[in-house]
C-alpha positions in Angstrom: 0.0 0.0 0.0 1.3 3.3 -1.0 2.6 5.4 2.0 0.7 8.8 2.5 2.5 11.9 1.6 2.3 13.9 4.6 2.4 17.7 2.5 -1.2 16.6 0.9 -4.7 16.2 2.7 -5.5 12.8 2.9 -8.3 13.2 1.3 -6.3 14.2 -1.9 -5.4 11.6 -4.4 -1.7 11.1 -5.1 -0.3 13.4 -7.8 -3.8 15.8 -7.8 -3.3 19.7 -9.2 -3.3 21.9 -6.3 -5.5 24.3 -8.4 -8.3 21.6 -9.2 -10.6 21.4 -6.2 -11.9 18.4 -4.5 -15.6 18.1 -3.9 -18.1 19.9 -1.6 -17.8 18.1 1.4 -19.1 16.0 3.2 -18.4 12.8 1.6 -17.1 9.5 3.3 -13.5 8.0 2.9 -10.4 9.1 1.9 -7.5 8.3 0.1 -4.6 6.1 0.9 -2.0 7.1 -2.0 -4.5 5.7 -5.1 -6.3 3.2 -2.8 -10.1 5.1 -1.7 -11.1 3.7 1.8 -14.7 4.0 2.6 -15.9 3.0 6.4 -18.9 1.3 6.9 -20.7 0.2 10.3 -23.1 -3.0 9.5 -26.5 -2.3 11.2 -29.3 -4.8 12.0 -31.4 -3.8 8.8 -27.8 -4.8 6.6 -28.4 -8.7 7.6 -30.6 -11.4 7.5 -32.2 -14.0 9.9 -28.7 -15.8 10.8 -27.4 -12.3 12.2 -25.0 -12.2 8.7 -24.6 -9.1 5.9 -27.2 -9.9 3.3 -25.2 -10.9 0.2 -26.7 -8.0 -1.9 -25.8 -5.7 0.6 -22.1 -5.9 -0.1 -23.4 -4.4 -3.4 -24.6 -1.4 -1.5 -21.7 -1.2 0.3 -19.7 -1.2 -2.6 -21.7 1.4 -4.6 -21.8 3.9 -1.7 -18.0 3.4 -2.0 -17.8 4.2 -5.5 -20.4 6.7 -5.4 -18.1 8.8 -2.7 -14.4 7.9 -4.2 -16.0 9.4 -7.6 -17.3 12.4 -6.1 -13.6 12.8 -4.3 -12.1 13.4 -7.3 -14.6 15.4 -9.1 -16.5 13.1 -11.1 -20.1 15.4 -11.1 -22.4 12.4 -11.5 -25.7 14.6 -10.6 -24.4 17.1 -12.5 -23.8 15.2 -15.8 -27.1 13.3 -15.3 -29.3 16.4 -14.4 -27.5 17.7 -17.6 -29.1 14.7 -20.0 -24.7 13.5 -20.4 -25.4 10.5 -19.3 -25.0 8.1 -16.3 -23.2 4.8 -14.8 -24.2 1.8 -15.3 -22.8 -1.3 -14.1 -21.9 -3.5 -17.3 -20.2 -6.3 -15.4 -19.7 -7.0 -12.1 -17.2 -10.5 -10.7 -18.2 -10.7 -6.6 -16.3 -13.6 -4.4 -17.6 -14.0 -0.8 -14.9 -15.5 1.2 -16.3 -14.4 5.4 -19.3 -13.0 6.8 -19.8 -9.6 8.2 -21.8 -9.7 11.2 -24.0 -7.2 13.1 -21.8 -3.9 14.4 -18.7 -5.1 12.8 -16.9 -2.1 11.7 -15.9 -2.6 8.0 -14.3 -0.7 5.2 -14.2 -0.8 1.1 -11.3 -0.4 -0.5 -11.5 0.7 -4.1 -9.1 1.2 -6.5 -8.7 1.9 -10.3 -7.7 -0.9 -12.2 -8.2 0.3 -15.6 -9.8 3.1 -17.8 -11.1 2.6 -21.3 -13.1 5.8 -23.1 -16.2 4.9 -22.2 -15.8 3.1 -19.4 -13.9 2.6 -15.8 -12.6 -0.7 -14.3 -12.6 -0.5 -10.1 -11.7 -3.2 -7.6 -13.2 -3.4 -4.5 -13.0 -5.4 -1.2 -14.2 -5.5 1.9 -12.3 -5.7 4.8 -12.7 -6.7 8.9 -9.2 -5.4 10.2 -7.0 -7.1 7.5 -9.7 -9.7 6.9 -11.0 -9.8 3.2 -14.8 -10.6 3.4 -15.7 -10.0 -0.5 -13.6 -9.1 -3.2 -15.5 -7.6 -6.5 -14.5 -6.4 -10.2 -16.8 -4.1 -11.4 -16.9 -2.2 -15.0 -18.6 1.0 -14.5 -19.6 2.5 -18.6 -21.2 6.4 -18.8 -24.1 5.3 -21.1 -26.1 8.3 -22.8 -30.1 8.8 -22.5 -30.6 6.1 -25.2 -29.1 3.6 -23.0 -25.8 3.5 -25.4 -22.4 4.0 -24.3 -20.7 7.8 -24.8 -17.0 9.1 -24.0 -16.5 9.7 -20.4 -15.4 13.6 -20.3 -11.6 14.4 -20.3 -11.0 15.9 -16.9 -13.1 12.5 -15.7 -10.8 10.1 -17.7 -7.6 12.1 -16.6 -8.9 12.0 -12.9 -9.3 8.4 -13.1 -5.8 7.4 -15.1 -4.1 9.0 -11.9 -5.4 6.5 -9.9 -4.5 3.7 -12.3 -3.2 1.2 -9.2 -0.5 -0.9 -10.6 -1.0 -4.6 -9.2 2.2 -6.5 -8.3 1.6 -10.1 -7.4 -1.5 -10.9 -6.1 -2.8 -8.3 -3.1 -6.0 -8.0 -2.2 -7.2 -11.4 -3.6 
């Protein structure tokens, strides 16, 4: 994991203009170097009748995640969708469950940008007890116009992303 440089808010992603603002806060997470870490708390409402996460709540988890490490670094998604440019959509989505959360553990998603195409953004995400993986997901995230189609993500979204690029060695994280 990439150390944190101690001259930049750690809420700043690595290698971020000084001159390009953040986003309004509040928002959850932060940044550690191009790893996003998002804290979640697991309420009784997140599981099911054997006092475990729901399975599809690691989804939600997971989005919230997304949904706060893309607002970090600008990405306007209620802008661009109030504006008729378009939204996310999930195109595909790999999700391994390896251990249960359970009721009041405190968790948090890691996310990180594995790879960005025009269209489209690659993000892996786990979800982590202490240094206990629970779920590990691949998701592909395309901005897909009104019609449903997919359209060029905007420049200053692409260039935000390609600085988080996280360059895997080995196999972390799986």
């Amino acid at each position: 994991m990439a150390e944190h440089d101690p001259d930049q808010p750690p809420d700043r992603p690595p290698d971020w203009p000084p001159d390009r603002p953040i986003a309004d806060q509040p928002v959850g997470g932060r940044f550690d170097g191009s790893e996003h870490r998002f804290p979640i708390r697991v309420y009784f409402e997140d599981t099911d009748l054997s006092g475990v996460v729901y399975h599809a709540n690691y989804l939600r988890f997971m989005e919230r995640a997304r949904s706060d490490m893309l607002r970090l670094v600008g990405v306007d998604q209620r802008g661009a969708h109030d504006a008729g440019e378009g939204a996310y959509a999930i195109t595909e989505l790999a999700i391994r469950y390896k251990a249960p959360a359970k009721l009041d553990d405190a968790l948090v998603v890691v996310s990180r940008v594995a790879k960005v195409r025009a269209a489209s953004v690659d993000i892996q995400q786990r979800v982590m007890r202490g240094a206990e993986i629970l779920t590990t997901a691949e998701v592909t995230a395309a901005l897909v116009g009104a019609s449903g189609r997919p359209r060029r993500q905007p420049k200053q979204w692409i260039e935000a992303f390609e600085r988080l690029v996280w360059v895997q060695s080995g196999d972390e994280g799986k």
